[in-house]
N, C-alpha and C positions, 0 to 999 in steps of 0.2 A: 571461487565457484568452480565446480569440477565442470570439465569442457567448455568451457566460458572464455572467450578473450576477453582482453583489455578493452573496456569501454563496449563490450557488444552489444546491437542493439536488438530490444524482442518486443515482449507484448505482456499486458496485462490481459489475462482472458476468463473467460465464464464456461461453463458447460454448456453450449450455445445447443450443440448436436450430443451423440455418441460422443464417449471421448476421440475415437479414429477420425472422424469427421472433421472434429472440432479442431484438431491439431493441422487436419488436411488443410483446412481452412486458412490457418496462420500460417504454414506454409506456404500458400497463393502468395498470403503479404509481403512476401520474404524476410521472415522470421524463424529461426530453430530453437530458439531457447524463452522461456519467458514466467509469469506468475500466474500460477492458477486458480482464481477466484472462488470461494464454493461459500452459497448461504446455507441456515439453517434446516433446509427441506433438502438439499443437496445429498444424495447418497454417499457415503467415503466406499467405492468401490474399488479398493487400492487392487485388483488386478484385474479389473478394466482399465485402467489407467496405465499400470506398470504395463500392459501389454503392447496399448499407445503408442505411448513414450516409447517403448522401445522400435517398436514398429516406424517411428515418424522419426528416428533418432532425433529425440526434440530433447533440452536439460529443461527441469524445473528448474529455477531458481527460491521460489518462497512456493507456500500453499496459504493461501490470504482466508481466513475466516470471517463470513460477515453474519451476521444473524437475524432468525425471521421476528417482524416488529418493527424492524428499524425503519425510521422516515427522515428523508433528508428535505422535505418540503421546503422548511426556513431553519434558521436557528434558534429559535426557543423548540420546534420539534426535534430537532437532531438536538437537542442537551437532554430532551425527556428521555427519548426512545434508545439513541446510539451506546453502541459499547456494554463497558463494567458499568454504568456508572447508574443506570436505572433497576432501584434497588429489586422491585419483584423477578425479574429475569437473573440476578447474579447467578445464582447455583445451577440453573440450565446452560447459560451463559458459557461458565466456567465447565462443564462436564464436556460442553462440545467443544471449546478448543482445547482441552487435553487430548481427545477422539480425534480432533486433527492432527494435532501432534503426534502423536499414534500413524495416524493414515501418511502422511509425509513422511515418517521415517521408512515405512513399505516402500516410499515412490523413492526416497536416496534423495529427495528436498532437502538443504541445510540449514533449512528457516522457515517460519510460519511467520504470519503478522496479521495484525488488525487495527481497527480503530476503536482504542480503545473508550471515544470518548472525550467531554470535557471535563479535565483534571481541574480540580478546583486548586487557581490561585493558592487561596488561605489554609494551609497545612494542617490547619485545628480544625477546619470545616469536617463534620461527621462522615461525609460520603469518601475524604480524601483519605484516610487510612484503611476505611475495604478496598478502596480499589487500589491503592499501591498493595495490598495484602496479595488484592487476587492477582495482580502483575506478578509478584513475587513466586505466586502457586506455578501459575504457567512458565517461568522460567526456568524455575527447579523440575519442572517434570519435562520440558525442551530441555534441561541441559543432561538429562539422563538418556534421549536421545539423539546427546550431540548436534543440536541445532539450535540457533537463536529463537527469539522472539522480539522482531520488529513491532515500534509500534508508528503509527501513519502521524505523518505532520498535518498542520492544519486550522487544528479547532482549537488551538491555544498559542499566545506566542511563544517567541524561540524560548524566550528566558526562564517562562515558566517548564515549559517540556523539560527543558537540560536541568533544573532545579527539581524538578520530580526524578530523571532519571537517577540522581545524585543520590538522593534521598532512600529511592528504589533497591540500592545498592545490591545489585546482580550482572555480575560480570559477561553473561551473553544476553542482555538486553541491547537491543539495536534501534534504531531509525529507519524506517523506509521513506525518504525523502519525496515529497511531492511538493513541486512548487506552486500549482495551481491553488493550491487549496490553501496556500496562505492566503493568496489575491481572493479566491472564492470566501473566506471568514471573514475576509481583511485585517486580518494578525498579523501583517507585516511585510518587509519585502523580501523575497525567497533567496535573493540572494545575498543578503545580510547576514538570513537565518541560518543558508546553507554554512556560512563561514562561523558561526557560530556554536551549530551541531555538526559540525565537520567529523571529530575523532569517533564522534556513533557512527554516524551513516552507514550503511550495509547495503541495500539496494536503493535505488534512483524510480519513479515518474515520471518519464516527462509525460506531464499534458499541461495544458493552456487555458488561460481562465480571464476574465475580465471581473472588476471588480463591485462591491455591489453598489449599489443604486444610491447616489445620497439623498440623505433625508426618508429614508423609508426603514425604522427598524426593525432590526431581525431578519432582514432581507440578504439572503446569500446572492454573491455574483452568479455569473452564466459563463459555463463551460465555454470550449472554442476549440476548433480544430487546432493541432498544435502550428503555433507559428503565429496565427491568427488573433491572438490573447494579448494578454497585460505581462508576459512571464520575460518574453526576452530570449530565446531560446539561444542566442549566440552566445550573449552573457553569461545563459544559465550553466553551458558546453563549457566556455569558459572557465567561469568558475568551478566546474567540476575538475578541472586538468590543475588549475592553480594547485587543490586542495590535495591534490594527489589521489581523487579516486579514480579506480580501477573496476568496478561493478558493472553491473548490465543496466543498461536503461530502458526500461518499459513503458515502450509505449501506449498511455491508456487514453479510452473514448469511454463517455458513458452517456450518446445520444442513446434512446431508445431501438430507433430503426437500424435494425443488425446489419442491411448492408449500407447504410451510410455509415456507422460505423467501422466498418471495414475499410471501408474506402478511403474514410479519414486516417486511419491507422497505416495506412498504407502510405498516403501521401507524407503522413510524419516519419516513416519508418527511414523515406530518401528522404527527409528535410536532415534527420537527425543523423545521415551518413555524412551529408554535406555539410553539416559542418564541424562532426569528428575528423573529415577527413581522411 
């Protein structure tokens, strides 16, 4: 990552404010570098941004696409609404993370990512060849400008993800590892998985997450400040150093209230120094 140390830690962030503001912001937390989240209604104003960025000397690392519709309520919501994978939105879908792709490469981002969704297990299943098609679209048009396309852990296990990526067969397709969100689907445990999708990974999550509720299905776990979860964060550090990565790790929150969010991201920012070391 250009200007990036080894193991640095940042933030996963939204267009909270202005973008100057907004980077002011993550600056307080003491963070300079991190992923810039943008949904569907989000303007790609790549020189209010480039401005920013420059101004706040702050690196992107990825520029993360989510899109408007999406509902993370439970999990039969998040299979309808999220991603590639809900067929009336693909072609809007698809047009806006090209236009990010686009907009990132203005900002000197070396990667975009999303979620794409749950990949269906069964490779003959109808919905699982458009969406590895459209994965395919987005990373021929990232690789024209020279940036990956991470996609988010989480909504499937390790096995399956690495078996589509295989299958996917594009050489900058990446991972953006979040360990939470295994515990949040309960697909597994993140640090099995991390050693599993190891040779992908490209950018790191940390955030924290408990798992969901037994006996209640459909039911996603409940986020946590980091530290505070089912994730292990010494373990998870750990295991990063084992595997030999070297990325940034983003710190992310996704309570609602912006400044306990903050706050949270902040207490993770020194949890996560403390134990890089």
């Amino acid at each position: 990552m250009p200007h990036l140390k080894p193991l640095e830690v940042g933030a996963m962030f939204w267009p909270w404010y202005e973008p100057g503001r907004t980077l002011a912001e993550l600056k307080k937390i003491g963070v300079s570098c991190g992923q810039l989240g943008l949904a569907g209604h989000h303007a790609l104003d790549a020189a209010a941004w480039k401005q920013a960025l420059a101004s706040e000397d702050f690196t992107l690392a990825t520029v993360f696409a989510a899109y408007d519709g999406e509902d993370y309520a439970d999990i039969p919501t998040v299979e309808r609404t999220v991603g590639f994978v809900p067929r009336e939105t693909r072609q809007a879908r698809l047009e806006r993370t090209l236009a990010l792709s686009d907009f990132a490469a203005e900002l000197g981002a070396p990667g975009i990512a999303c979620h794409i969704g749950f990949v269906p297990e069964d490779p003959t299943a109808p919905d699982y060849a458009a969406v590895r098609q459209m994965v395919r679209q987005v990373c021929d048009h990232a690789a024209r400008n020279n940036q990956y396309f991470a996609l988010e852990t989480g909504q499937e296990p390790a096995h399956v993800l690495l078996s589509f990526f295989k299958d996917t067969g594009r050489a900058n397709l990446r991972i953006n590892f979040d360990p939470a969100n295994m515990i949040l689907y309960g697909t597994g445990d993140p640090i099995e998985a991390l050693g599993v999708l190891a040779p992908h990974v490209v950018t790191v999550h940390a955030k924290d997450g408990d798992w969901p509720p037994k006996g209640v299905a459909g039911a996603l776990g409940v986020e946590q400040p980091l530290g505070q979860g089912a994730v292990g964060m010494e373990r998870f550090v750990a295991k990063l150093k084992a595997i030999g990565y070297t990325g940034p790790l983003c710190v992310e929150r996704e309570v609602e209230n912006l400044d306990t969010r903050l706050a949270d991201m902040k207490m993770g920012v020194a949890l996560l120094r403390g134990l890089i070391g």
